[in-house]
Residue frames relative to the residue before (quaternion, step in Angstrom):
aa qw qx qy qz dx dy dz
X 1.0000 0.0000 0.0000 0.0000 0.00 0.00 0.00
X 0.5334 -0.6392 0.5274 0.1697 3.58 -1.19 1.12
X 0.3312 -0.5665 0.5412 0.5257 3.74 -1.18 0.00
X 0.6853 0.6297 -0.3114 0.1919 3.54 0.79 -0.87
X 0.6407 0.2072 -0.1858 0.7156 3.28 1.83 -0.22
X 0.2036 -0.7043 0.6795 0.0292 3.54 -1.23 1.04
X 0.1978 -0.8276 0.5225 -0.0541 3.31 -1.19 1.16
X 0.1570 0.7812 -0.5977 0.0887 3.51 -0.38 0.73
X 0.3260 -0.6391 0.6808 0.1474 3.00 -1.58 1.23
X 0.5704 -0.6655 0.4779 0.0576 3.13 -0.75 1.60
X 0.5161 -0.5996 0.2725 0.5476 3.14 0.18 -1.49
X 0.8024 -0.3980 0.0363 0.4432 3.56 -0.87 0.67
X 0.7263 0.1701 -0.3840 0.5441 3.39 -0.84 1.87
X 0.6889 0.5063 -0.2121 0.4733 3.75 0.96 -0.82
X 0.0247 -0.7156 0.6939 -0.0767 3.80 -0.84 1.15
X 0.0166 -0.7291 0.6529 0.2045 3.31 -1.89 0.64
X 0.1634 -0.7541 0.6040 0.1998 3.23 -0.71 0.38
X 0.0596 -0.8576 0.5105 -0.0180 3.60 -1.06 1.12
X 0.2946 -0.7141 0.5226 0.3608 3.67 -0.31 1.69
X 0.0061 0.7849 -0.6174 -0.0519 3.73 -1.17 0.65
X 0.0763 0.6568 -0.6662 0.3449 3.17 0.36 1.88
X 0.3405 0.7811 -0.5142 -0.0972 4.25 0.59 -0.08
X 0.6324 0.4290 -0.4750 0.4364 3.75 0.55 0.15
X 0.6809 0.2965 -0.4476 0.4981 3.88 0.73 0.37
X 0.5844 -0.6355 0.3709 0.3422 3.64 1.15 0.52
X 0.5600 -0.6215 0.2211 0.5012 3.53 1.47 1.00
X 0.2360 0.7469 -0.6187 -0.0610 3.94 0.84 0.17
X 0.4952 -0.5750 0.5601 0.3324 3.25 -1.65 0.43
X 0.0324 -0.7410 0.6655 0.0835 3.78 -0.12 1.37
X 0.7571 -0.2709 0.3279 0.4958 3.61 -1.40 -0.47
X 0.6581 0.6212 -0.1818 0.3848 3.35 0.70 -1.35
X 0.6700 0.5246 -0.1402 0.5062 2.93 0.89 -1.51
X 0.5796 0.3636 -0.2743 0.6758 4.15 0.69 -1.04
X 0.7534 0.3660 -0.4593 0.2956 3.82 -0.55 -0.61
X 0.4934 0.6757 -0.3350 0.4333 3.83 1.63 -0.68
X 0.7683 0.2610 -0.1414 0.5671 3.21 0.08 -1.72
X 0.5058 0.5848 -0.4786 0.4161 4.11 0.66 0.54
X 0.6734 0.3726 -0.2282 0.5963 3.23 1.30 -1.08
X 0.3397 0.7973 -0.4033 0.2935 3.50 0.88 0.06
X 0.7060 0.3116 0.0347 0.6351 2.39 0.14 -2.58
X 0.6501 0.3968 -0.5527 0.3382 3.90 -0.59 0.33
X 0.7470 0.3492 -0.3738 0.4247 3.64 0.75 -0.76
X 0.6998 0.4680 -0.4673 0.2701 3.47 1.32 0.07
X 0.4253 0.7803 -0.2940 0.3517 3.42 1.73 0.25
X 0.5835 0.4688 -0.2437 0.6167 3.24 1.95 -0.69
X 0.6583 0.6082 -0.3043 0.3227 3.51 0.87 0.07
X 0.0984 0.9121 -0.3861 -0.0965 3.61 0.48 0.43
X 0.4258 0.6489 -0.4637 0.4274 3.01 1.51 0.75
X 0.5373 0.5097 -0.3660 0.5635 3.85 1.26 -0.44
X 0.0580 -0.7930 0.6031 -0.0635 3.60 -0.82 0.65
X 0.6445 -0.0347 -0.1764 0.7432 4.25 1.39 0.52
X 0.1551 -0.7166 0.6779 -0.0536 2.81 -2.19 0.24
X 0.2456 -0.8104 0.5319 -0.0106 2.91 -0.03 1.76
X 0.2909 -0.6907 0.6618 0.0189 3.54 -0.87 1.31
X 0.2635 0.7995 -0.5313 0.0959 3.47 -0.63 0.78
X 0.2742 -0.6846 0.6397 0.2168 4.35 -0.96 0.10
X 0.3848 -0.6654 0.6198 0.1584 3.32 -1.62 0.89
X 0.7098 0.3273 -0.3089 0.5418 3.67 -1.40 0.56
X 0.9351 -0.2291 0.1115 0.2464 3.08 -1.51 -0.15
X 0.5138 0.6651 -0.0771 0.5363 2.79 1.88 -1.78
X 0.2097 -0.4757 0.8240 0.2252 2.62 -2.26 0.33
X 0.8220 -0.0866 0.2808 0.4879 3.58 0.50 -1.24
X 0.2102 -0.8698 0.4307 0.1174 3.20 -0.49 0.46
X 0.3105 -0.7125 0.2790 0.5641 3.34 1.92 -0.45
X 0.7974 -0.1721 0.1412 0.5608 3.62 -1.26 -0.57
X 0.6051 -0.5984 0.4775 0.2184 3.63 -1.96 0.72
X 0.4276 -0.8434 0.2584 0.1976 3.25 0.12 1.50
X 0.4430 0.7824 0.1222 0.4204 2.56 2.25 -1.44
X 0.6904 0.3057 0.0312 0.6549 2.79 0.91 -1.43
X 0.5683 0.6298 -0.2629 0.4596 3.62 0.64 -0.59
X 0.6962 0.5333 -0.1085 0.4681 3.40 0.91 -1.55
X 0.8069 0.4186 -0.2652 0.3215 3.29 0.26 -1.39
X 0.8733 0.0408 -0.2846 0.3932 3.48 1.14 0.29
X 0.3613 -0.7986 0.4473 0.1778 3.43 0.22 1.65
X 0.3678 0.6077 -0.6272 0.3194 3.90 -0.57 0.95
X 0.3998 -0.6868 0.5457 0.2656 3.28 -1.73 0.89
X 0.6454 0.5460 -0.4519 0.2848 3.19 1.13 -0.28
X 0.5241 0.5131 -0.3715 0.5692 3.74 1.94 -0.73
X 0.7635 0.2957 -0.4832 0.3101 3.71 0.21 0.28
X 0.4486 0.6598 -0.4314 0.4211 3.25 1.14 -0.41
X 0.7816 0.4421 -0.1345 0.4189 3.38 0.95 -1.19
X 0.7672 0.4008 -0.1953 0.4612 3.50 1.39 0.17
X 0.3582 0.6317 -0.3134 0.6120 2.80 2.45 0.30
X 0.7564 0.4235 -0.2115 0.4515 3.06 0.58 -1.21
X 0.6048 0.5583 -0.3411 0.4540 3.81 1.11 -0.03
X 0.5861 0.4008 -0.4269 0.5600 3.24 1.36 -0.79
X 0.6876 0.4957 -0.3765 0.3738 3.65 0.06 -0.89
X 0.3706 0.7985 -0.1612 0.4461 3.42 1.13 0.08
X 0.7200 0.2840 -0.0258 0.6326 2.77 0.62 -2.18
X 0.6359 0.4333 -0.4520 0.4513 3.76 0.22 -0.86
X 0.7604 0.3366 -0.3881 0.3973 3.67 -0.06 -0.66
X 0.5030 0.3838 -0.6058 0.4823 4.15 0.83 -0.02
X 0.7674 0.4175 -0.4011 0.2757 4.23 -0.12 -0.35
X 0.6185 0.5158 -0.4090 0.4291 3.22 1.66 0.36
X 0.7093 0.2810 -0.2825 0.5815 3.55 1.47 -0.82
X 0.2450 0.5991 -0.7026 0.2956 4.01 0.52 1.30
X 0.4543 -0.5184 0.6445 0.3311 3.66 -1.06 0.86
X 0.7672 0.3988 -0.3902 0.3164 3.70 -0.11 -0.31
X 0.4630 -0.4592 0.6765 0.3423 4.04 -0.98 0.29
X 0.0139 -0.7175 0.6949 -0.0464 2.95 -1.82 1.58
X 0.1034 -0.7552 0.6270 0.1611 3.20 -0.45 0.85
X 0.4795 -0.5725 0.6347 0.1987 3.41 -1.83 0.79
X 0.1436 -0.6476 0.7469 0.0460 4.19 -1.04 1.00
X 0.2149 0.8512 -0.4775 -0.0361 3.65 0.00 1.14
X 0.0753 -0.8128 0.5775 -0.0163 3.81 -0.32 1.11
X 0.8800 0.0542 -0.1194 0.4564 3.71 -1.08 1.13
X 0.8088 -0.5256 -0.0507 0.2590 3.24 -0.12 0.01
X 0.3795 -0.7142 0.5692 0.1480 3.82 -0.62 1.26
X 0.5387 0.5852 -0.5978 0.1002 3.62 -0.58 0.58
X 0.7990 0.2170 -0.3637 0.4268 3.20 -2.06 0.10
X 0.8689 0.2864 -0.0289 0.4026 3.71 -0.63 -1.27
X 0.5650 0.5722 -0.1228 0.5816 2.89 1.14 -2.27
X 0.5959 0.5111 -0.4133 0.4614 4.07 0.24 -0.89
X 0.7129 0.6105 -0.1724 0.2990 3.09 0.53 -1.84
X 0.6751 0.4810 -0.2205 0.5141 3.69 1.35 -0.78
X 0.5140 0.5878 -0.3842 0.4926 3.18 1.18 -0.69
X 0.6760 0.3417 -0.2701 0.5945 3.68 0.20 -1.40
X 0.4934 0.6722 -0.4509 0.3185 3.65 0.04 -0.17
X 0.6163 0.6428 -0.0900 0.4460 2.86 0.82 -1.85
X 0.4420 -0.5572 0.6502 0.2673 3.56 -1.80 0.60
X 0.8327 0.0764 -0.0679 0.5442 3.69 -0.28 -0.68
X 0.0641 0.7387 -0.6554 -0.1433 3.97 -1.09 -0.49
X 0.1311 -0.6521 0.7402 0.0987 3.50 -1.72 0.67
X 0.2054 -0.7340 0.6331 0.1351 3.05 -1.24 0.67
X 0.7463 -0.3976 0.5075 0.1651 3.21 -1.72 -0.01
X 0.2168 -0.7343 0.4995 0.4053 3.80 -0.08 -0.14
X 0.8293 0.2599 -0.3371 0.3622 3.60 1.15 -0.08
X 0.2135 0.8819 -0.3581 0.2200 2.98 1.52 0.97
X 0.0524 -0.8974 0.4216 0.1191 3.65 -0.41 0.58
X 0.3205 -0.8874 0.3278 0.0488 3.56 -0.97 0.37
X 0.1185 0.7825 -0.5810 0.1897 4.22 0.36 0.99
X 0.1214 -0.4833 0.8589 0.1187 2.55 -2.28 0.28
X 0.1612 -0.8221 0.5292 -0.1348 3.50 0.13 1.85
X 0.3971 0.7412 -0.5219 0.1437 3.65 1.15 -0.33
X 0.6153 0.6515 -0.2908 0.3353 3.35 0.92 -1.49
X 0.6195 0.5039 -0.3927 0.4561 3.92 1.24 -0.72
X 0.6182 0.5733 -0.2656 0.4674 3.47 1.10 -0.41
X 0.3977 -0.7040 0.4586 0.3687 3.42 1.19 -0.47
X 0.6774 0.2314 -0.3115 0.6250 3.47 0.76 0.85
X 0.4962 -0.6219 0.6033 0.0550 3.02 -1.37 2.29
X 0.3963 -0.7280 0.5524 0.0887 3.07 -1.56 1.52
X 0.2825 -0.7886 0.5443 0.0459 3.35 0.65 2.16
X 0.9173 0.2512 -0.1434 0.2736 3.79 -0.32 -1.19
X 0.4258 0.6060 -0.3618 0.5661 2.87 1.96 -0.02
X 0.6438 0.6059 -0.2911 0.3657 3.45 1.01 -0.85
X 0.5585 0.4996 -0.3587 0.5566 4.07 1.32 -0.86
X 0.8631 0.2283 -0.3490 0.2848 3.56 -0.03 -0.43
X 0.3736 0.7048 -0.4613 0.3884 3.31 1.88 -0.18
X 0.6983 0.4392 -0.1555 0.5434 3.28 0.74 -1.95
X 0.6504 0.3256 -0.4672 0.5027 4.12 -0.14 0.52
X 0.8452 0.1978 -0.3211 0.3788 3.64 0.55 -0.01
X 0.6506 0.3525 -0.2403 0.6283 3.98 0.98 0.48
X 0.7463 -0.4771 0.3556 0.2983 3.29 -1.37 0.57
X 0.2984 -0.7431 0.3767 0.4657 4.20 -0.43 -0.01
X 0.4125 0.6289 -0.5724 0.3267 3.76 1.04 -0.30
X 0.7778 0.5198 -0.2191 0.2772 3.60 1.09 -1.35
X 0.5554 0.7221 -0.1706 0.3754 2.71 1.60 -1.14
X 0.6643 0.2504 -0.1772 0.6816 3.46 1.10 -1.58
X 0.5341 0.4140 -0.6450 0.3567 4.04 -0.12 0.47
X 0.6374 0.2897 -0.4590 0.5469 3.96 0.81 -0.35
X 0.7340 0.4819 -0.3773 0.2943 3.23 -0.53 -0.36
X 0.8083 0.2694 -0.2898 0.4359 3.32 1.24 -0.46
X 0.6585 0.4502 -0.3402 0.4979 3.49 1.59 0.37
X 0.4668 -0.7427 0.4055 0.2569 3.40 1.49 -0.28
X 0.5963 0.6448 -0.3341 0.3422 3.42 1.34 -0.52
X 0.4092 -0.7397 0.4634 0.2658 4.33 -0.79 0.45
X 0.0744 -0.8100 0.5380 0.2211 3.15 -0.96 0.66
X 0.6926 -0.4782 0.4299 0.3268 3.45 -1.10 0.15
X 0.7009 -0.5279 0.2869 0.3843 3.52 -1.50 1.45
X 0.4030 0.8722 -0.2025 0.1895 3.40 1.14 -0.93
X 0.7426 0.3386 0.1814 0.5487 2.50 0.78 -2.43
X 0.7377 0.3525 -0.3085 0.4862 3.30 0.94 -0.75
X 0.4303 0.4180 -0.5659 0.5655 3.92 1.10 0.69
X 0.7635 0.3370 -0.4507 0.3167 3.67 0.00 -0.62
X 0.6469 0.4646 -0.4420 0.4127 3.58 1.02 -0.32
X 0.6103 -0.4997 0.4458 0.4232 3.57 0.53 0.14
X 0.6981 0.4000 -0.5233 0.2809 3.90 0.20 0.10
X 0.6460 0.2230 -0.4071 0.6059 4.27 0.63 0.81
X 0.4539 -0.6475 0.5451 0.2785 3.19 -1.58 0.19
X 0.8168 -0.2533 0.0613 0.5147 3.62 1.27 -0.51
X 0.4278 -0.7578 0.4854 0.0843 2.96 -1.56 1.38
X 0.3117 -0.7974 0.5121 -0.0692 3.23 -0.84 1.94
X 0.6327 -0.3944 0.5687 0.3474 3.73 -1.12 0.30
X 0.4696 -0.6163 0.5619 0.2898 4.01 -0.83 1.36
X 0.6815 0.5531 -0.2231 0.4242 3.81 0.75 -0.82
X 0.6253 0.6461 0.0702 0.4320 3.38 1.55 -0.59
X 0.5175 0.6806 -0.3571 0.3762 2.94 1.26 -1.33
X 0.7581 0.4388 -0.3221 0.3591 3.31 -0.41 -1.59
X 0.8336 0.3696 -0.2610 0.3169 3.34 0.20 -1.21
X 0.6886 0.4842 -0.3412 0.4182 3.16 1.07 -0.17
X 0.4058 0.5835 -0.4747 0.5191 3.70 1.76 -0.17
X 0.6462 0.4902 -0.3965 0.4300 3.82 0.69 -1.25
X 0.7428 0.5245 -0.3193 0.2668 3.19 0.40 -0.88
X 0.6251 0.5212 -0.2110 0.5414 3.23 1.55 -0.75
X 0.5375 0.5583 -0.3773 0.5069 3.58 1.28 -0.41
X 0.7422 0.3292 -0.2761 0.5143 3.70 0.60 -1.37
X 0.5962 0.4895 -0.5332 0.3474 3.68 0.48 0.57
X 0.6604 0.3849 -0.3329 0.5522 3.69 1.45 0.00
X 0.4679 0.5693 -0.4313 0.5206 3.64 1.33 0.02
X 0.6362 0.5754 -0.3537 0.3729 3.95 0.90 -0.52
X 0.6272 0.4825 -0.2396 0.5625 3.62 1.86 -0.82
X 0.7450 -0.5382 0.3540 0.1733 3.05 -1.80 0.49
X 0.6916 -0.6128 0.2822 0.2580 3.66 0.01 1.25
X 0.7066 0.5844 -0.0488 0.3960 2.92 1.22 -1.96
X 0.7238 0.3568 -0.0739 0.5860 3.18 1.17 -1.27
X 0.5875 0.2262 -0.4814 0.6099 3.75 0.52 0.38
X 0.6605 0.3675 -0.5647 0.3314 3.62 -0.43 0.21
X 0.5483 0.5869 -0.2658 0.5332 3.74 1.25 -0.60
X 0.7714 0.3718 -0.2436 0.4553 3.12 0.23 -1.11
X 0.6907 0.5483 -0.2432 0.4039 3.74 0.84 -0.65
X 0.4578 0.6662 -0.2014 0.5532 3.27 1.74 -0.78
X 0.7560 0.5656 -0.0501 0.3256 2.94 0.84 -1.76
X 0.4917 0.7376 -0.1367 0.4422 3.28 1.70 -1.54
X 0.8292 0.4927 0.0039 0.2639 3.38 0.40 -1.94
X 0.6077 0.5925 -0.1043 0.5184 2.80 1.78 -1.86
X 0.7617 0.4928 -0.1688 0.3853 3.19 0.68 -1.22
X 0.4283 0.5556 -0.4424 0.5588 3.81 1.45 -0.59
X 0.6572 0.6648 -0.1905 0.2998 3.39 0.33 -1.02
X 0.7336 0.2990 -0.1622 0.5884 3.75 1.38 -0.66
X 0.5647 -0.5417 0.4550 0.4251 2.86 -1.27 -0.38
X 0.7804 -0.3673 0.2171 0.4571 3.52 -1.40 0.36
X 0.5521 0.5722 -0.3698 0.4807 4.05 0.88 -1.11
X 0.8684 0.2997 -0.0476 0.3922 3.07 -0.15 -1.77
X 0.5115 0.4137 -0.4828 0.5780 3.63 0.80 0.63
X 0.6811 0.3755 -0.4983 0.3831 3.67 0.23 -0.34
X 0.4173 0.7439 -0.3317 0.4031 3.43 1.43 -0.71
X 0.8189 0.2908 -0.1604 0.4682 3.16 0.11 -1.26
X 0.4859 0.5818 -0.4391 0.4823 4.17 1.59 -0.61
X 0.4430 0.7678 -0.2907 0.3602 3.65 0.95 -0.95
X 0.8088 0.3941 0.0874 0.4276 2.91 -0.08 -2.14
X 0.4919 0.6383 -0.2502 0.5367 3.27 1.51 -0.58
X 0.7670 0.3661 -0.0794 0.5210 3.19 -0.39 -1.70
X 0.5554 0.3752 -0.4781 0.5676 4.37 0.65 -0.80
X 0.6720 0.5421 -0.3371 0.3754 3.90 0.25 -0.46
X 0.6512 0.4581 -0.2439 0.5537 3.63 0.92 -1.33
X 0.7095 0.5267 -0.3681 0.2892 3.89 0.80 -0.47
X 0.6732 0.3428 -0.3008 0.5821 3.18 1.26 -1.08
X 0.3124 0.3434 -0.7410 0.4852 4.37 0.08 1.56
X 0.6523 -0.4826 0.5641 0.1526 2.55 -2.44 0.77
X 0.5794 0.5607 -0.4827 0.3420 3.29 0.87 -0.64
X 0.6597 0.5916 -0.1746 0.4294 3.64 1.14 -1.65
X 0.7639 0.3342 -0.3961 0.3845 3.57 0.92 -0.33
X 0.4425 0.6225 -0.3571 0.5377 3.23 2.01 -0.22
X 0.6429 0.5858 -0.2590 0.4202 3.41 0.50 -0.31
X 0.7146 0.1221 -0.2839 0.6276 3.57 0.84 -0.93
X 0.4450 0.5397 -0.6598 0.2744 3.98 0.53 -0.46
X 0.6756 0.5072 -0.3724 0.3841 3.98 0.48 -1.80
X 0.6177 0.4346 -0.4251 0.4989 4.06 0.29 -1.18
X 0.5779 0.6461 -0.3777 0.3254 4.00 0.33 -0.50
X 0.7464 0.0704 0.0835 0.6565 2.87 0.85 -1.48
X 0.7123 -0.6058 0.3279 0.1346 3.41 0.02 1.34
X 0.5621 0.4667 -0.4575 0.5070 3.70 1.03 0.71
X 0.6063 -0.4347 0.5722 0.3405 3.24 -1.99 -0.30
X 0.5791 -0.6187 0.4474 0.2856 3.25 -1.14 1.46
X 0.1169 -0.7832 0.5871 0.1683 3.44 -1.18 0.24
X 0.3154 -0.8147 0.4277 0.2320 3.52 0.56 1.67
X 0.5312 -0.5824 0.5283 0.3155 3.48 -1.58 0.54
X 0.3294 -0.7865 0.3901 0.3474 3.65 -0.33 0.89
């Protein structure tokens, strides 16, 4: 374990991982992405973990990329190459077999945004807030922009992105980029709570089904049922699934294979 990412095993099946950068507002330095990279890979070999709570110490959720750090050495080939790490990292938290849920307090923006949309589920804070501010800087928030624009509408999408300005936890449940806004005091427990409601389902089938989720956005309408198909013929023959319809059959509560 990194200092820059903190890990705690909740309780059995349930990890958090916490960026803990809180006096630079969690930026995403090198250091900081290469941590929570090695993270998520050793928690992919783990099929005893079964969610992952994504979360930032201090005020912050995220600030987005180290500005700082960014600056101090002006080359396209170092940005290409640190673009291409973040973009990296976002795509290891989409193809982790495990559900990640985002715990987002204070502020989500540029990068930090980016992780949010990243993410499988997100709660927010009630005084949480939300930008892709790059554009005030004079540099449009390109990769922040693909996952912005796959989880909200685009009218919305390109108003942040092309004014830079934040909206409020509010808005960013109605636009579709969190699933729900919680009491600042609250958060955690209510991320846990939402975590131990996918800890109650069968391993087997959220890693399938999540797999499944992504791939399919990805095709066209044919070939995504194609592959849902093939899926689901796959999810039936697990024990969990035959335990599952045998119990709905006969009117009891599944008893999951352990």
């Amino acid at each position: 374990m990194s200092d820059f990412i903190l890990r705690q095993n909740l309780k059995p099946g349930l990890v958090r991982l916490t960026m803990n950068r809180p006096q630079q507002f969690n930026a995403l330095s090198e250091q900081m992405m290469a941590a929570m990279a090695r993270e998520l890979e050793t928690i992919a070999q783990q099929p005893q973990t079964k969610v992952v709570i994504l979360a930032g110490a201090g005020r912050a959720f995220c600030a987005g990329h180290d500005l700082k750090e960014m600056r101090a050495e002006p080359s396209e080939a170092y940005y290409k190459a640190l673009f291409s790490q973040c973009s990296e990292l976002m795509l290891a938290l989409q193809r982790l077999p495990q559900p990640v849920i985002a715990q987002v307090q204070g502020i989500a923006t540029a990068a930090g945004c980016q992780l949010v949309a990243m993410c499988d589920l997100a709660l927010a804070g009630h005084s949480a807030r939300f930008a892709v501010s790059g554009v005030n800087l004079g540099l449009f928030c390109s990769t922040p922009s693909v996952a912005l624009s796959r989880n909200i509408g685009r009218k919305q999408a390109m108003q942040m992105l092309l004014t830079g300005e934040f909206i409020d936890a509010a808005k960013a449940c109605d636009w579709g980029l969190v699933n729900q806004v919680v009491a600042d005091d609250d958060l955690a427990a209510q991320t846990e709570a939402l975590a131990d409601q996918i800890l109650a389902k069968p391993a087997g089938a959220l890693r399938l089904g999540k797999q499944l989720f992504y791939a399919q956005m990805q095709d066209n309408m044919a070939r995504a049922y194609e592959l849902a198909c093939h899926t689901m013929a796959s999810n039936m023959m697990q024990d969990t699934a035959l335990e599952g319809v045998q119990a709905f059959i006969e009117k009891r509560s599944p008893r999951w294979p352990t």
